[in-house]
C-alpha positions in Angstrom: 53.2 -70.9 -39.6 55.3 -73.7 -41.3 53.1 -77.0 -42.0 56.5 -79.2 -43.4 56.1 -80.9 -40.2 52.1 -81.1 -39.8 51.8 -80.2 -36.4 50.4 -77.4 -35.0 51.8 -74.7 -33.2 52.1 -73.0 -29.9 49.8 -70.3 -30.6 47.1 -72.4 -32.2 47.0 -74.5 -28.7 46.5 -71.3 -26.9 44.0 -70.2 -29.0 42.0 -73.5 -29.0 42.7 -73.6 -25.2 40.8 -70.0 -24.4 38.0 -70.9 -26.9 37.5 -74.2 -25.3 38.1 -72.8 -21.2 35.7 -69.9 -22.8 33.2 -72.4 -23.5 33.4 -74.1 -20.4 33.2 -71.3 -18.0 29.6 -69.7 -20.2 28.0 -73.4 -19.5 29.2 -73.9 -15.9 27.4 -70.4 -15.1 24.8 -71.2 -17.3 24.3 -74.7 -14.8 24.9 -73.3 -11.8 22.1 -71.2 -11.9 19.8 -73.9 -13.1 20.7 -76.0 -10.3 19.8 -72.5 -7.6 16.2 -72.2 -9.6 15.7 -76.0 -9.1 17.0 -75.9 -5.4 14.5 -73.2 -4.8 11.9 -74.4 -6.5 12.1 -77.7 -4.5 11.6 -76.1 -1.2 8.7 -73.8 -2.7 7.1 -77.3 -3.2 7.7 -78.7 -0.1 6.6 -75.5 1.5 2.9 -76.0 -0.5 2.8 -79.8 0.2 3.1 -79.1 4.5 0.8 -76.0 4.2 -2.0 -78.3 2.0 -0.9 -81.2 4.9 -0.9 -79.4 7.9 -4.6 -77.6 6.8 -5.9 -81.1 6.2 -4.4 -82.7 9.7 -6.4 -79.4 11.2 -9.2 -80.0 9.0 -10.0 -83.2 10.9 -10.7 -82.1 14.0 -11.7 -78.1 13.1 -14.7 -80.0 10.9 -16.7 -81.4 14.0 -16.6 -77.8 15.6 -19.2 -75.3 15.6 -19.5 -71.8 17.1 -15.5 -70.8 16.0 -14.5 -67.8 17.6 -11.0 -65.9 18.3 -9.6 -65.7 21.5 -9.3 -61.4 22.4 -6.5 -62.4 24.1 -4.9 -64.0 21.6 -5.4 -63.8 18.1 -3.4 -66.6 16.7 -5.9 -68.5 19.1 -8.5 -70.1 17.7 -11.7 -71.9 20.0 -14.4 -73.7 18.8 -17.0 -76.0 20.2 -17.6 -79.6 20.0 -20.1 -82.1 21.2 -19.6 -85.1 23.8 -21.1 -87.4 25.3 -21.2 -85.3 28.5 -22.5 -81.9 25.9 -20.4 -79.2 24.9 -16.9 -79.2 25.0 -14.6 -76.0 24.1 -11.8 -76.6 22.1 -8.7 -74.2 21.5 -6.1 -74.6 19.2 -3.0 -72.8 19.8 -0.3 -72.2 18.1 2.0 -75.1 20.2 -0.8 -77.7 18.3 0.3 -76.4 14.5 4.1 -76.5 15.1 3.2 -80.1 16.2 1.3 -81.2 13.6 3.8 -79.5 11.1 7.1 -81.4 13.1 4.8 -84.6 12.8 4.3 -84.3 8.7 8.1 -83.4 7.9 9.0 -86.1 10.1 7.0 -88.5 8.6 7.1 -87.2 4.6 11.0 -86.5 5.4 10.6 -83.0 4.5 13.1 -80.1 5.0 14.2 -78.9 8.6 13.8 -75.3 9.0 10.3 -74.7 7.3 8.1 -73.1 10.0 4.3 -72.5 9.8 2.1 -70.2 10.9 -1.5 -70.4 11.0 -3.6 -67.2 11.2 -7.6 -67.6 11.2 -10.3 -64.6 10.3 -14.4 -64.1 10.0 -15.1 -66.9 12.4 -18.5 -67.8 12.3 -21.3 -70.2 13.7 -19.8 -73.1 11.4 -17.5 -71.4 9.4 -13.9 -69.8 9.9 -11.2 -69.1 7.3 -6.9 -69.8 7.9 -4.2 -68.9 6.1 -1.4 -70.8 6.4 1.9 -69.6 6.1 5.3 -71.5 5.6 8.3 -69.9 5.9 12.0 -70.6 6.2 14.0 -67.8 8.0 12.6 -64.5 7.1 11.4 -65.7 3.7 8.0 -66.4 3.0 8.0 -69.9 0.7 4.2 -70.4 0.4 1.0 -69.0 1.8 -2.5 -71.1 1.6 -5.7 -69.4 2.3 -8.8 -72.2 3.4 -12.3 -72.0 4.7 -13.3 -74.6 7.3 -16.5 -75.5 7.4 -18.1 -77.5 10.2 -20.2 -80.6 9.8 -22.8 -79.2 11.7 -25.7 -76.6 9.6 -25.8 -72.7 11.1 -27.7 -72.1 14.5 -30.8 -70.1 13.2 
């Protein structure tokens, strides 16, 4: 390696070359899978933001019922009472009502398409009943909520 004409050579291109393409390659894959974390952690986030907004949505109308039970027939059925001005009236929300509400907060937040949710209730009381909500895109579970509803109106003693 001759330096009367101070240039460099052939081999010390090729060697700065594969250092440099070396270099390049380690930070692209070290990028790539920053961006796939931070994809995934997006939709997690917009998974919990439509659980906590479908839950309050339900919340509004669940909270002025009383004397929750599960329909036998159905257990993704929930039915609950609520007073008129003509007396009792029985309400049941069915599944149909949560994909609703859920199509009605990503189309107004501009959320992602393809989340679905799913609303299972337990322990129904007098003025109690607990949900879980569940969001999921696929197969793939993103986020699951668990609440307690609790009606407005005081337990029947």
């Amino acid at each position: 390696m001759s330096r009367g004409n101070s240039g460099v050579t052939l081999l010390e291109v090729v060697l700065s070359l594969a250092i440099g393409i070396t270099a390049a390659v380690f930070a692209a894959e070290l990028f790539a899978g920053q961006l796939a974390w931070y994809g995934r952690y997006g939709k997690i986030r917009e998974a919990c933001i439509l659980a906590d907004r479908v839950s309050s949505l339900l919340e509004e109308d669940i909270c002025f019922g009383f004397g929750f039970f599960i329909d036998p027939a159905d257990p993704e059925r929930l039915c609950y009472w609520t007073m008129a001005e003509e007396g009792r009236r029985l309400h049941v929300l069915e599944e149909m009502d949560v994909q609703a509400a859920a199509e009605a907060v990503q189309s107004a937040e501009q959320t992602e398409e393809g989340l679905h949710i799913q609303l299972r209730f337990a322990d129904p009381s007098y003025s109690r009943v607990r949900a879980e909500a569940v969001v999921a895109e696929g197969e793939e579970i993103l986020c699951r909520r668990e609440r307690t509803f609790i009606s407005l109106y005081e337990e029947e003693t």
